[in-house]
ROKE-494346 format. One record per residue (C-alpha): x, y, z; residue in three letters; chain. Coordinates in nm, 2 decimals. Example, Ala and Ser with C-alpha at 12.3 -4.5 7.8 and 13.67 -1.06 7.14 Angstrom:
// residues 2
     east    north       up   type   mol
     1.23    -0.45     0.78    ala     A
     1.37    -0.11     0.71    ser     A
END
This chain:
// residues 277
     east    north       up   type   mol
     0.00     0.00     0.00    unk     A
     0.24     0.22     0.09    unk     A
     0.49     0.19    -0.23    unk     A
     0.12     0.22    -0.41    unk     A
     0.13     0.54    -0.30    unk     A
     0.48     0.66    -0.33    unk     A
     0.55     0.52    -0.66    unk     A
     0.35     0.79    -0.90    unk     A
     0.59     1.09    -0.70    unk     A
     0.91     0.92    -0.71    unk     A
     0.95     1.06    -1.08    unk     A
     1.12     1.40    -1.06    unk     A
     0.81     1.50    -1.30    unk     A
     0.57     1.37    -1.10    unk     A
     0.70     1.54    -0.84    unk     A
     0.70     1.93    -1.05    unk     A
     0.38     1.81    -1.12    unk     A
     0.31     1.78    -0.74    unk     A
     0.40     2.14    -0.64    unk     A
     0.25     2.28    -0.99    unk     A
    -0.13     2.16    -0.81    unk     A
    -0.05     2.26    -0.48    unk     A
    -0.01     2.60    -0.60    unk     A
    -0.34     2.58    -0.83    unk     A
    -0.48     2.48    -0.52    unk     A
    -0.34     2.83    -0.37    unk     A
    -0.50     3.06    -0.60    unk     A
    -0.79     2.84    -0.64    unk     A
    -0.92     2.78    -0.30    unk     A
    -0.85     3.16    -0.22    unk     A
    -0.93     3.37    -0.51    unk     A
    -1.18     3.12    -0.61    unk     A
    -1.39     3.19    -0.28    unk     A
    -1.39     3.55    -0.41    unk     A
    -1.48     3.44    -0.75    unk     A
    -1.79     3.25    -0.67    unk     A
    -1.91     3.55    -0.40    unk     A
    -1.89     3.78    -0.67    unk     A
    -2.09     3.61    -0.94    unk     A
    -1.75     3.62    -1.16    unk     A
    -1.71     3.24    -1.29    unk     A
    -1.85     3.33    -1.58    unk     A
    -1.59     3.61    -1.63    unk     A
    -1.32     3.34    -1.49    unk     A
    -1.42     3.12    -1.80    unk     A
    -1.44     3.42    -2.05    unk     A
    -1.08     3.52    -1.98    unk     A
    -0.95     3.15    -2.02    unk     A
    -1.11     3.12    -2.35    unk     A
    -1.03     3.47    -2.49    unk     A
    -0.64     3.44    -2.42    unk     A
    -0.62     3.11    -2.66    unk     A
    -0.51     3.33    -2.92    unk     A
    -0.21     3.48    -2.73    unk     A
    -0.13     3.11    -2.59    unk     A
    -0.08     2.95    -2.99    unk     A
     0.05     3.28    -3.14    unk     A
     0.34     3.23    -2.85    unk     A
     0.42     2.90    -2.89    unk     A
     0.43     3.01    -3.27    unk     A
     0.67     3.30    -3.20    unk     A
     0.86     3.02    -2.93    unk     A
     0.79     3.29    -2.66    unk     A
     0.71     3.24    -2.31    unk     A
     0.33     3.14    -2.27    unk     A
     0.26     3.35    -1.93    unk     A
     0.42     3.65    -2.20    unk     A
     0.17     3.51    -2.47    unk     A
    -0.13     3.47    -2.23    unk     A
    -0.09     3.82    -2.07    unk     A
    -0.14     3.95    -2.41    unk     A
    -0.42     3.74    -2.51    unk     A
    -0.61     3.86    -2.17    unk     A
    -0.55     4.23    -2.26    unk     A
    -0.68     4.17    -2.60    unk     A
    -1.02     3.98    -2.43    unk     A
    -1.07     4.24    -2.21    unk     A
    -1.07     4.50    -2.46    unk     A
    -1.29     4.32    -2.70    unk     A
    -1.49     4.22    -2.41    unk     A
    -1.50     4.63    -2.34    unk     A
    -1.59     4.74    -2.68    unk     A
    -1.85     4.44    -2.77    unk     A
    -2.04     4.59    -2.39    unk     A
    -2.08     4.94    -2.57    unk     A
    -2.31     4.82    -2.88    unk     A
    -2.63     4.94    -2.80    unk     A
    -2.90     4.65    -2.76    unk     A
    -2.62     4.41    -2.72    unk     A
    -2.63     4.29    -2.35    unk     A
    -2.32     4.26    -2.12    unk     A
    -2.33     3.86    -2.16    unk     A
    -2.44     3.87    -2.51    unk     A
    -2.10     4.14    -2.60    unk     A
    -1.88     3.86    -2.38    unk     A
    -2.01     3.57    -2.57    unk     A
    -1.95     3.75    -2.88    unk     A
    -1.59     3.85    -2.79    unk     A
    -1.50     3.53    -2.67    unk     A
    -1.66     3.32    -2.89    unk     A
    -1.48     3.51    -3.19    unk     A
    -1.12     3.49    -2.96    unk     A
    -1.13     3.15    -2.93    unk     A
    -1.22     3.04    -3.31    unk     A
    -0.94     3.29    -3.44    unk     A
    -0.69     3.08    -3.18    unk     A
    -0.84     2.77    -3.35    unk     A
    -0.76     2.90    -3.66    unk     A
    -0.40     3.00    -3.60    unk     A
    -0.36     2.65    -3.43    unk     A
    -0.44     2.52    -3.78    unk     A
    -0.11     2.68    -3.92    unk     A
     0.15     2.39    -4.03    unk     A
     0.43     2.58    -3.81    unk     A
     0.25     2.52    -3.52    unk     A
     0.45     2.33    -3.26    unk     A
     0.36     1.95    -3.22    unk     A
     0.20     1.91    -2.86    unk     A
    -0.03     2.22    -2.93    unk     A
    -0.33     2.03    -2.73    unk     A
    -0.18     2.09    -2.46    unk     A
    -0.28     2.46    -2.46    unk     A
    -0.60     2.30    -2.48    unk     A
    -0.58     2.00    -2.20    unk     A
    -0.31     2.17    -2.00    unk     A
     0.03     1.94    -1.91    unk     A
     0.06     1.96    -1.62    unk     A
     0.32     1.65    -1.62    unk     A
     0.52     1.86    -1.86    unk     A
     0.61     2.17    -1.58    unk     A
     0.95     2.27    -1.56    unk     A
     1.14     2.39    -1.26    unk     A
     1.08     2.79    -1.47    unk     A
     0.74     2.73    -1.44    unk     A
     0.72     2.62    -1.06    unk     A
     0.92     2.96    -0.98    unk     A
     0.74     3.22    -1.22    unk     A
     0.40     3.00    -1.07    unk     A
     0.50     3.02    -0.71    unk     A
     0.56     3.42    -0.78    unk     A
     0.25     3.52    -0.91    unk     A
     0.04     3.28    -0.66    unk     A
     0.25     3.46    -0.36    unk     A
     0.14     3.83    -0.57    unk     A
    -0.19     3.68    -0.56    unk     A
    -0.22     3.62    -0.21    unk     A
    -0.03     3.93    -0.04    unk     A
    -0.30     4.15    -0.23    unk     A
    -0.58     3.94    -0.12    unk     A
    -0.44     3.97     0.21    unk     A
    -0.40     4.29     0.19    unk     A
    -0.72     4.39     0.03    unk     A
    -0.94     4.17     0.24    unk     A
    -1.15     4.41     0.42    unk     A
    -1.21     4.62     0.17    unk     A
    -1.32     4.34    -0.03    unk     A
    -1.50     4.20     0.26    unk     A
    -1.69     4.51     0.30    unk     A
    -1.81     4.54    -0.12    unk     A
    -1.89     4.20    -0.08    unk     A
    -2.12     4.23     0.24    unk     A
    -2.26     4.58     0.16    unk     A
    -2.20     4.72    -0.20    unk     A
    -2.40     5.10    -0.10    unk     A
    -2.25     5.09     0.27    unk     A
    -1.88     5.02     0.17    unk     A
    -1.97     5.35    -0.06    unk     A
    -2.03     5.54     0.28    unk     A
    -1.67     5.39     0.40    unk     A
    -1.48     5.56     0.12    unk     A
    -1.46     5.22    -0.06    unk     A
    -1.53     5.20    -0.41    unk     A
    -1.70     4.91    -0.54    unk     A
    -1.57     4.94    -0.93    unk     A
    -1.21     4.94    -0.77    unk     A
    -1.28     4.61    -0.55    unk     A
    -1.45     4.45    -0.89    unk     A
    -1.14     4.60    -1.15    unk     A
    -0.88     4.43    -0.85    unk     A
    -1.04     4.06    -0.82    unk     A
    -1.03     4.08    -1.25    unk     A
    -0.72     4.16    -1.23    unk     A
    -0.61     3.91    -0.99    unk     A
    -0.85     3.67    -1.20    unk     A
    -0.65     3.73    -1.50    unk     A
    -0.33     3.64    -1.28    unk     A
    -0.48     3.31    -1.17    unk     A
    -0.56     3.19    -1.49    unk     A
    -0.22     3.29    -1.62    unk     A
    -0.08     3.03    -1.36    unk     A
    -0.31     2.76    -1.41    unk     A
    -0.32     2.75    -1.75    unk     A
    -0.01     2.61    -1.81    unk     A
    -0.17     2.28    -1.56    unk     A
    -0.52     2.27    -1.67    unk     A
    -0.55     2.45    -2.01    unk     A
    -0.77     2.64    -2.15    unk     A
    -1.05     2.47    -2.16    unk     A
    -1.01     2.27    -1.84    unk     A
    -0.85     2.62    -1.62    unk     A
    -1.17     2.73    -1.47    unk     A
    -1.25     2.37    -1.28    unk     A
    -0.96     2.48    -1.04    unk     A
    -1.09     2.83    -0.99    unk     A
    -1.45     2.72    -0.94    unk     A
    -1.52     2.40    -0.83    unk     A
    -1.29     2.40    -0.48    unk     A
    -1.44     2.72    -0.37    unk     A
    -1.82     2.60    -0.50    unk     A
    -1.81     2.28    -0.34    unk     A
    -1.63     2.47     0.03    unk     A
    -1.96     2.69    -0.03    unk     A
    -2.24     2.43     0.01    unk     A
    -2.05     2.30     0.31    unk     A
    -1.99     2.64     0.54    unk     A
    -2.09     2.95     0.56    unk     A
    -1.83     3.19     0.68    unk     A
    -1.53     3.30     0.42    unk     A
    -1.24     3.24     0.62    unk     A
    -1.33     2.84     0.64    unk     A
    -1.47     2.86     0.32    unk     A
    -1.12     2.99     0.19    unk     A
    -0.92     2.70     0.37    unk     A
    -1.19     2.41     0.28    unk     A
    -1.16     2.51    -0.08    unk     A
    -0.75     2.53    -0.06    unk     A
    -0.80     2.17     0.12    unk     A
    -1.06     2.02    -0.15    unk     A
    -0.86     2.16    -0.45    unk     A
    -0.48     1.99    -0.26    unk     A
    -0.69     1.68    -0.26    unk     A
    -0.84     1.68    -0.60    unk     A
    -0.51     1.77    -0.76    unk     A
    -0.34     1.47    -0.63    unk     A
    -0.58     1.24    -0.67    unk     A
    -0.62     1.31    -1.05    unk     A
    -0.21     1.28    -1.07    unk     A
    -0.31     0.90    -0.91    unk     A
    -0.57     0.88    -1.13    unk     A
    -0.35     0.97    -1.45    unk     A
    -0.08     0.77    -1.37    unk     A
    -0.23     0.43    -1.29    unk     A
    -0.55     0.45    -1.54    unk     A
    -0.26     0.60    -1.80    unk     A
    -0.50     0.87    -1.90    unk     A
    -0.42     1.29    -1.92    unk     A
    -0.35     1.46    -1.62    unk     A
    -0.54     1.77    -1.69    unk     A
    -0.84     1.59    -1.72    unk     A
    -0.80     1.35    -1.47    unk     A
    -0.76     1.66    -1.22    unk     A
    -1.07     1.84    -1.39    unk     A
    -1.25     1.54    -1.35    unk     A
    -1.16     1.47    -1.02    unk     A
    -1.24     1.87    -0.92    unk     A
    -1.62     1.79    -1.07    unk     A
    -1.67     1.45    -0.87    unk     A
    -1.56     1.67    -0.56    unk     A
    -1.84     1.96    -0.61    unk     A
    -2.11     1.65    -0.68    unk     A
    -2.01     1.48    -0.34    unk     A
    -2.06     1.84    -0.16    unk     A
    -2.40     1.91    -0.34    unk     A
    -2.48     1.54    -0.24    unk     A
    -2.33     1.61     0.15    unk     A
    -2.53     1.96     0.16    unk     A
    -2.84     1.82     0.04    unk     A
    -2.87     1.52     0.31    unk     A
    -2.77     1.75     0.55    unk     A
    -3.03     1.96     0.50    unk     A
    -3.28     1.66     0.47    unk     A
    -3.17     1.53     0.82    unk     A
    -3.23     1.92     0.94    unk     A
    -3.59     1.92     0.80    unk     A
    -3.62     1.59     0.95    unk     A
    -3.53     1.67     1.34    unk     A
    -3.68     2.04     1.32    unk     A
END
């Protein structure tokens, strides 16, 4: 049992692969408790999708992706601006638009013969593939992450309790909302690389969703998430390696059994509550 579980993390890949969720499970289970709060998983999944372009025109270039990806998310978000100011075109109509159109002019430039083999993992992530660069520019922008959350948390707190009395404080809500975006667009940057871009949003949602449905309060909400999302990512790196399928997916798929099994926990709780009351 014991070399059962050992085995899978005595590669030194394995092991980069190891740290590489740990860290999604950082940004996840913190900023994700934000994200879900503020109604923003739909912008979490609109950023992912709108950077693809960046993502394959870098590894056309042979560029850093987190250089690539940066650019692609400045690009959504000013397509995403521009689509929100045609009149009768709603806010979530303009982002489909945008995005929609992003991501098929990155499926497009995926299509050139100079792309680089291995250009589904921008897709499906590879997470097995992180290098020792990655872990350190990863580990940097979580730790940014997190010192501005830190930093930022009662002000955030207070927008998110009380938009019109944080207003009276001298806090202004636009600010709060323009500083989890921007942190958003940070998180995704990191967890692309692991997840890709279709799977990245699983670790920003899913942790801090299923922590939701089992407490209340942010501050345990925020740790259960971290502690959910640590124990998803490693079981999908055991599921990968002994069922030989892709990591990326194995964690994604792992991430959506965990939010099922809270829905399922919250629900019987609350049938044995209506029970005894």
């Amino acid at each position: 049992m014991l070399g059962a579980l050992l085995d899978p993390f005595s590669q030194p890949l394995m092991q980069r692969a190891l740290l590489e969720v740990l860290l999604l499970a950082a940004v996840g289970g913190t900023l994700g408790s934000w994200i879900v709060l503020g109604g923003l998983s739909y912008g979490a999944e609109s950023l992912a999708h709108g950077m693809f372009p960046g993502l394959v025109l870098a590894a056309l270039v042979g560029v850093p992706l987190l250089l690539g990806g940066a650019a692609g998310i400045l690009v959504a978000a000013l397509a995403v601006a521009l689509a929100a100011r045609v009149e009768r075109i709603g806010r979530d109509d303009a982002i489909a638009v945008a995005v929609t159109t992003l991501f098929g002019a990155g499926a497009l430039l995926a299509l050139s013969p100079d792309v680089p083999v291995g250009i589904q993992g921008l897709l499906f992530g590879d997470v097995l593939g992180t290098s020792r660069g990655d872990l350190f520019a990863g580990g940097a922008l979580v730790a940014l992450v997190l010192l501005v959350l830190a930093l930022g948390h009662q002000r955030l707190l207070a927008v998110g309790f009380d938009r019109a009395a944080a207003r009276g404080l001298g806090i202004a809500p636009v600010a709060a909302d323009a500083l989890l975006l921007a942190l958003l667009g940070i998180a995704v940057l990191v967890s692309v690389q692991g997840l890709g871009n279709l799977l990245v949003v699983a670790v920003l949602v899913a942790p801090a969703a299923a922590a939701r449905m089992l407490t209340r309060r942010l501050g345990p909400m925020m740790a259960l998430a971290v502690v959910l999302g640590a124990l998803a990512g490693v079981g999908g790196l055991y599921l990968s390696y002994y069922a030989r399928i892709a990591a990326g997916a194995s964690i994604a798929g792992v991430l959506v059994s965990v939010w099922l099994l809270a829905h399922a926990a919250s629900w019987i709780r609350k049938g044995w509550g209506a029970a005894s009351g």
